[in-house]
KOLLUMNU-259464 format. One record per residue (C-alpha): x, z, y; residue number from 1; residue in three letters. Coordinates in nm, 3 decimals. Layout:
BEGIN
+---------+---------+---------+-----+------+
!      xx !      zz !      yy !  nr ! rest !
+---------+---------+---------+-----+------+
!       X !       Z !       Y ! NUM !  Ala !
...
+---------+---------+---------+-----+------+
! end
This chain:
BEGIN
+---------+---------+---------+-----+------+
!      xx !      zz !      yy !  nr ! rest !
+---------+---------+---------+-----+------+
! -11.040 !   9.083 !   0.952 !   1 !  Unk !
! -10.924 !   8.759 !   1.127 !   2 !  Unk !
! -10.636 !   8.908 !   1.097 !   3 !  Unk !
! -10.562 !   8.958 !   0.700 !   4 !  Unk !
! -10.603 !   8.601 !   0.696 !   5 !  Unk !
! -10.350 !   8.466 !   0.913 !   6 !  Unk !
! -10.097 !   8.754 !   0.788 !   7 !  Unk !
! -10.129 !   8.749 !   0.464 !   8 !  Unk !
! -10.112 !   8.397 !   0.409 !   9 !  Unk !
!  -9.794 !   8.380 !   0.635 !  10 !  Unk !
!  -9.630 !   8.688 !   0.461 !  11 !  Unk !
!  -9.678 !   8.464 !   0.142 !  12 !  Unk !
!  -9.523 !   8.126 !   0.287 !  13 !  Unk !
!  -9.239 !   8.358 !   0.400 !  14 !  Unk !
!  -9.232 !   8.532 !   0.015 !  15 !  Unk !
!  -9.200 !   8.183 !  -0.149 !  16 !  Unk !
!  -8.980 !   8.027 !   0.110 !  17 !  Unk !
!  -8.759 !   8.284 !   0.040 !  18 !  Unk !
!  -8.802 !   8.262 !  -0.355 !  19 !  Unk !
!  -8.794 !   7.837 !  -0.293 !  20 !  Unk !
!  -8.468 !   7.888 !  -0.114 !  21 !  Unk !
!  -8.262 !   8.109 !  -0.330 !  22 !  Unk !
!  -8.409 !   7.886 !  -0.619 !  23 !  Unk !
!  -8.303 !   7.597 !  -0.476 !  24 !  Unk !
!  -7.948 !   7.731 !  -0.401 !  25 !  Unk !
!  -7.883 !   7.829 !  -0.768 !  26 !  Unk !
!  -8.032 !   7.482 !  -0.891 !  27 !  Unk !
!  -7.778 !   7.306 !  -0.588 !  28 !  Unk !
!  -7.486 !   7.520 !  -0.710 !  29 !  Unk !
!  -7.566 !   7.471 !  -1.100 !  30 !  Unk !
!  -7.600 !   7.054 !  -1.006 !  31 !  Unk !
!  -7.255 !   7.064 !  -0.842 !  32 !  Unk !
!  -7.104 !   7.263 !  -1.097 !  33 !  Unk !
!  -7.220 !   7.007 !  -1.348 !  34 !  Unk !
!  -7.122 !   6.712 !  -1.163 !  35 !  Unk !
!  -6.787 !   6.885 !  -1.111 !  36 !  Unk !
!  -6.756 !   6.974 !  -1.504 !  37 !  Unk !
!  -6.832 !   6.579 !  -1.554 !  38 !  Unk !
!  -6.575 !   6.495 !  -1.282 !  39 !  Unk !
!  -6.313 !   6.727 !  -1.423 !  40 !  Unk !
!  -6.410 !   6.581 !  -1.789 !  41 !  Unk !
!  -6.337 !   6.192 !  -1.666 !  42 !  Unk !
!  -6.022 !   6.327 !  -1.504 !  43 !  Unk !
!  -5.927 !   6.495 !  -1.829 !  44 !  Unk !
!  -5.983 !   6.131 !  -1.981 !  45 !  Unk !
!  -5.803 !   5.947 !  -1.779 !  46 !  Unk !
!  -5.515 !   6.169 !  -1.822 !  47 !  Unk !
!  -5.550 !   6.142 !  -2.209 !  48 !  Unk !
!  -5.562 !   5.811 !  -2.177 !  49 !  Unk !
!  -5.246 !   5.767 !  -1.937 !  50 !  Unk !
!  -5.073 !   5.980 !  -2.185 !  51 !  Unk !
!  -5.221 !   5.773 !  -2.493 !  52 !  Unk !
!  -5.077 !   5.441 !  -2.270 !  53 !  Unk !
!  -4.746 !   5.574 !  -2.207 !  54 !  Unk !
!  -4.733 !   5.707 !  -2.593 !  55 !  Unk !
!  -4.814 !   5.317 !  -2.687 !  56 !  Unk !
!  -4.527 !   5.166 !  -2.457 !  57 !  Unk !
!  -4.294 !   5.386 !  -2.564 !  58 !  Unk !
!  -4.366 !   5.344 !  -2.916 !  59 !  Unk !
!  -4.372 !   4.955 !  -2.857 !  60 !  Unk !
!  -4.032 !   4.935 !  -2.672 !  61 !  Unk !
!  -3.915 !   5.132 !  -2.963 !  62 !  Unk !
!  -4.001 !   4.891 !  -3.225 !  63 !  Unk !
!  -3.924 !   4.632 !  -3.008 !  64 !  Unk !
!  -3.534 !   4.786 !  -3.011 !  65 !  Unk !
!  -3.549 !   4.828 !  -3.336 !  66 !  Unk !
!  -3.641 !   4.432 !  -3.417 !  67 !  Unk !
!  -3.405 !   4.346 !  -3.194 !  68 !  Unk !
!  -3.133 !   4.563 !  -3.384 !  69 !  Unk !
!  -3.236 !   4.362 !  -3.708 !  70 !  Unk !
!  -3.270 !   4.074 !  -3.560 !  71 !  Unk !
!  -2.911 !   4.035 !  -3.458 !  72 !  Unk !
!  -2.810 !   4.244 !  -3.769 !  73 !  Unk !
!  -2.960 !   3.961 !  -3.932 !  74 !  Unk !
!  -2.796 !   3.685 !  -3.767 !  75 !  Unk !
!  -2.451 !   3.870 !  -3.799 !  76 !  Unk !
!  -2.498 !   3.841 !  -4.146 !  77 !  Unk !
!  -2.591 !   3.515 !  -4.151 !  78 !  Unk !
!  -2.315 !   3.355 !  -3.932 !  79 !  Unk !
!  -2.082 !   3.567 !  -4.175 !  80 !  Unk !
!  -2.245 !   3.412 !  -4.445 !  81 !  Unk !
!  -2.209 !   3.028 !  -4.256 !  82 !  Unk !
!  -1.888 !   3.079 !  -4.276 !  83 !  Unk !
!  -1.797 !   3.159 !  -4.551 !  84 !  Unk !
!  -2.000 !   2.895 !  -4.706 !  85 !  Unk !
!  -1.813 !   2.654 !  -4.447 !  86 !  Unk !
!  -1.468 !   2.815 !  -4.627 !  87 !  Unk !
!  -1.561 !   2.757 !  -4.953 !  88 !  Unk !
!  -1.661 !   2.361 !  -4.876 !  89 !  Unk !
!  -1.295 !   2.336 !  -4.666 !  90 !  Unk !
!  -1.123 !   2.427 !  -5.010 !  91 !  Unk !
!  -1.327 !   2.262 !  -5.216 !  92 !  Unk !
!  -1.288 !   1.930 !  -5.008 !  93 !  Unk !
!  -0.886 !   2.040 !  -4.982 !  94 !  Unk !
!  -0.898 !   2.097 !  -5.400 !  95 !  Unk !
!  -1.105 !   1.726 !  -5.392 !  96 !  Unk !
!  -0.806 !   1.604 !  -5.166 !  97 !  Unk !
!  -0.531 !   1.721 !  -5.354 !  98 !  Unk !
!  -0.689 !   1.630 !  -5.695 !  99 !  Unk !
!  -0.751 !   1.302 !  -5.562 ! 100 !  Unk !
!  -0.374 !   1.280 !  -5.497 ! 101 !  Unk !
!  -0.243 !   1.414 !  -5.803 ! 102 !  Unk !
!  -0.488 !   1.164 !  -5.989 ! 103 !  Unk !
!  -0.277 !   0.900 !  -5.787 ! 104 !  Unk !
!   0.070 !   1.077 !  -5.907 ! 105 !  Unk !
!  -0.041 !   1.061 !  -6.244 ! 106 !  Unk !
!  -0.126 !   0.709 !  -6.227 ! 107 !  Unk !
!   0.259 !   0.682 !  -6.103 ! 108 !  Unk !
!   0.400 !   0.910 !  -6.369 ! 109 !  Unk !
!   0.203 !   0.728 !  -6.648 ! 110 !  Unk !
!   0.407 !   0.387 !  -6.563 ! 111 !  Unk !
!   0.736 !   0.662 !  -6.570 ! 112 !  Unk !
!   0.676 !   0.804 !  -6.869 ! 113 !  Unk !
!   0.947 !   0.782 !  -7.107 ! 114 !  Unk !
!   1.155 !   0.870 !  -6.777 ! 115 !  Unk !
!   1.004 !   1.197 !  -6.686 ! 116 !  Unk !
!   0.794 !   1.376 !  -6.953 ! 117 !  Unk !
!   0.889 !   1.728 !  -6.857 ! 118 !  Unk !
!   0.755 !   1.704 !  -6.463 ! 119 !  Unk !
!   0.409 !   1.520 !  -6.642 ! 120 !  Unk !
!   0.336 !   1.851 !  -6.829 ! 121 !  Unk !
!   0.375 !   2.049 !  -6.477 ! 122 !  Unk !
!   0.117 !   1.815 !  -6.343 ! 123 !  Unk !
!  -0.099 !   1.843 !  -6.601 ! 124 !  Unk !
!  -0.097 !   2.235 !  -6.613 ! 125 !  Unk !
!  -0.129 !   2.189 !  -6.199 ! 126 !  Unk !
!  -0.423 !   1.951 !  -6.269 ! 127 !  Unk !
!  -0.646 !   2.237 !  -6.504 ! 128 !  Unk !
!  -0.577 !   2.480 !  -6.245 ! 129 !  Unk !
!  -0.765 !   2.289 !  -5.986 ! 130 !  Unk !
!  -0.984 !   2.195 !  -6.221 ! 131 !  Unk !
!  -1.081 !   2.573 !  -6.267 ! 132 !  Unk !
!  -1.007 !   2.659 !  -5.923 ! 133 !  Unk !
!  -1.255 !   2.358 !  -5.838 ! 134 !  Unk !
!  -1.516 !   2.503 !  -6.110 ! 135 !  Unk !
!  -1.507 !   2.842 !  -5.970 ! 136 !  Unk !
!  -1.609 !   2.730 !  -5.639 ! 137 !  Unk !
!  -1.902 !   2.514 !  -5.766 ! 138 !  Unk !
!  -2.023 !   2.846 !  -5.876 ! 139 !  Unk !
!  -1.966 !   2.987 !  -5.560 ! 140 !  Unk !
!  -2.144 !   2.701 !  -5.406 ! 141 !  Unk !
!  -2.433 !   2.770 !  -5.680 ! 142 !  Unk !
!  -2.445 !   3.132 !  -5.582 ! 143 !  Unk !
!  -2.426 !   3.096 !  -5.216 ! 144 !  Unk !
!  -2.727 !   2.851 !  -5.250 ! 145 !  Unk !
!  -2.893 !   3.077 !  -5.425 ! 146 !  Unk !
!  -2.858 !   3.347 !  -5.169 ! 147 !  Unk !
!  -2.978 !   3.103 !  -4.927 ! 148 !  Unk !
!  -3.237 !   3.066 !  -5.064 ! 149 !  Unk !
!  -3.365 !   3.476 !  -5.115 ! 150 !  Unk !
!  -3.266 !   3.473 !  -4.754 ! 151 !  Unk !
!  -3.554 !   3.232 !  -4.700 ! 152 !  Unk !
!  -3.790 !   3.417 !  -4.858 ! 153 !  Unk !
!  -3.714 !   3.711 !  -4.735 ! 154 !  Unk !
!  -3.741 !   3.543 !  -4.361 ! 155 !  Unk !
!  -4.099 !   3.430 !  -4.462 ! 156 !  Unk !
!  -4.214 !   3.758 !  -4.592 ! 157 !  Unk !
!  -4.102 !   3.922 !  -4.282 ! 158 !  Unk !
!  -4.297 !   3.644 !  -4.090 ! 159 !  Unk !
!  -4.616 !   3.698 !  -4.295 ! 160 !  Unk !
!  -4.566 !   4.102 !  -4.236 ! 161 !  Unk !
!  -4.523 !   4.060 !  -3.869 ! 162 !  Unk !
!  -4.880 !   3.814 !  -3.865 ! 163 !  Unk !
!  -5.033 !   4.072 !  -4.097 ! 164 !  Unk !
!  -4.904 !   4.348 !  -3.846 ! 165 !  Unk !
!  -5.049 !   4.143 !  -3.549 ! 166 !  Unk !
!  -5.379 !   4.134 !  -3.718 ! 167 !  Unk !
!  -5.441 !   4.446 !  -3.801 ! 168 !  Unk !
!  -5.350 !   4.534 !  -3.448 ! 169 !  Unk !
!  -5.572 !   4.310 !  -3.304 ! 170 !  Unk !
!  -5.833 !   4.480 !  -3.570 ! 171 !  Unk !
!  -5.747 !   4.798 !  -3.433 ! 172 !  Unk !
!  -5.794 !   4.684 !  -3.047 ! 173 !  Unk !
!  -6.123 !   4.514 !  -3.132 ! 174 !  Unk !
!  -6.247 !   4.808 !  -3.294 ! 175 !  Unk !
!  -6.117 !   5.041 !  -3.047 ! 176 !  Unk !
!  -6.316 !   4.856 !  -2.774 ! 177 !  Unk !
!  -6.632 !   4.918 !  -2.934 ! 178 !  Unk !
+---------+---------+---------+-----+------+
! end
C-alpha cells in the first residue's frame, strides 16, 4: 500500500509535467508568433511611412520646379515688359525733344513769315503728327500702368495663396501628429 502512494502521486507529477510542458510550448510559440506579427506590423509601418516620405519629397521638389518655372516665367515677362515701358519713355522724351525744338523753329519761322509760308505749313503738319504720335504714347503709358498695376495684384494674390497654402499645411501636420 505504501506503495500506491508514492507511485501514483509521481505518475501524476509526471502526467501534468508533461501536459504543463507541451502547454507551455504552444503558449511560448503562440507569444513569439504574436510578438513577431507586431514586429512584422511596425516594419510594415515604417516602410509605409518611408514610402509616404519619399512620396512627399518628391511631390515637394516637384512643386518646387514648377514655382521655380513660374517664377522666372514671371520675371521674363516682366523684364520684357521693363523694357518696353523704358522704350516707350525714350520716344516719348525723343517726341518731347524734338517738339521742344520745332516749338523753337516756329518761334524762328514766325519772325520769317512773309518769307517762307510754304515750309511753315510742313511744320505745322510735322507738329500734329507728334502731337498724335505723343498722344498715342500717353495711352500707352496709361495702359502699361495699368498693367502694372493687375501685375500687382496678381503678385499679392499669389502671396496670400502661398500663406493660405502654408497654413493649411501646417493644419494638416498638426493634425496629422495627433
Amino acid at each position: 500500500m505504501n506503495k500506491v502512494y508514492i507511485f501514483v502521486p509521481l505518475l501524476l507529477l509526471a502526467g501534468f509535467s508533461f501536459y504543463y510542458v507541451g502547454v507551455k510550448n504552444a503558449y511560448d510559440e503562440a507569444e513569439a508568433a504574436k510578438e513577431a506579427a507586431v514586429k512584422q506590423a511596425r516594419i510594415d509601418e515604417m516602410k509605409q511611412e518611408a514610402e509616404d516620405r519619399k512620396a512627399a519629397i518628391e511631390a515637394a521638389l516637384a512643386l518646387n520646379a514648377e514655382r521655380k518655372a513660374e517664377r522666372e516665367a514671371k520675371e521674363a515677362e516682366e523684364l520684357a515688359k521693363k523694357e518696353a515701358r523704358l522704350a516707350a519713355e525714350e520716344a516719348r522724351n525723343d517726341a518731347q525733344s524734338a517738339r521742344s525744338k520745332f516749338s523753337s523753329q516756329v518761334k524762328t519761322l514766325e519772325q520769317d513769315i512773309a518769307a517762307v509760308e510754304a515750309e511753315i505749313e510742313e511744320i505745322k503738319t510735322e507738329k500734329e503728327a507728334l502731337v498724335a504720335e505723343e498722344a498715342h504714347l500717353r495711352t500707352y503709358v496709361a495702359a502699361a500702368e495699368k498693367n502694372k498695376a493687375s501685375l500687382q495684384d496678381v503678385i499679392r494674390k499669389i502671396n496670400e495663396a502661398d500663406t493660405a497654402r502654408a497654413a493649411a499645411a501646417a493644419a494638416a501636420a498638426a493634425a496629422a501628429r495627433r
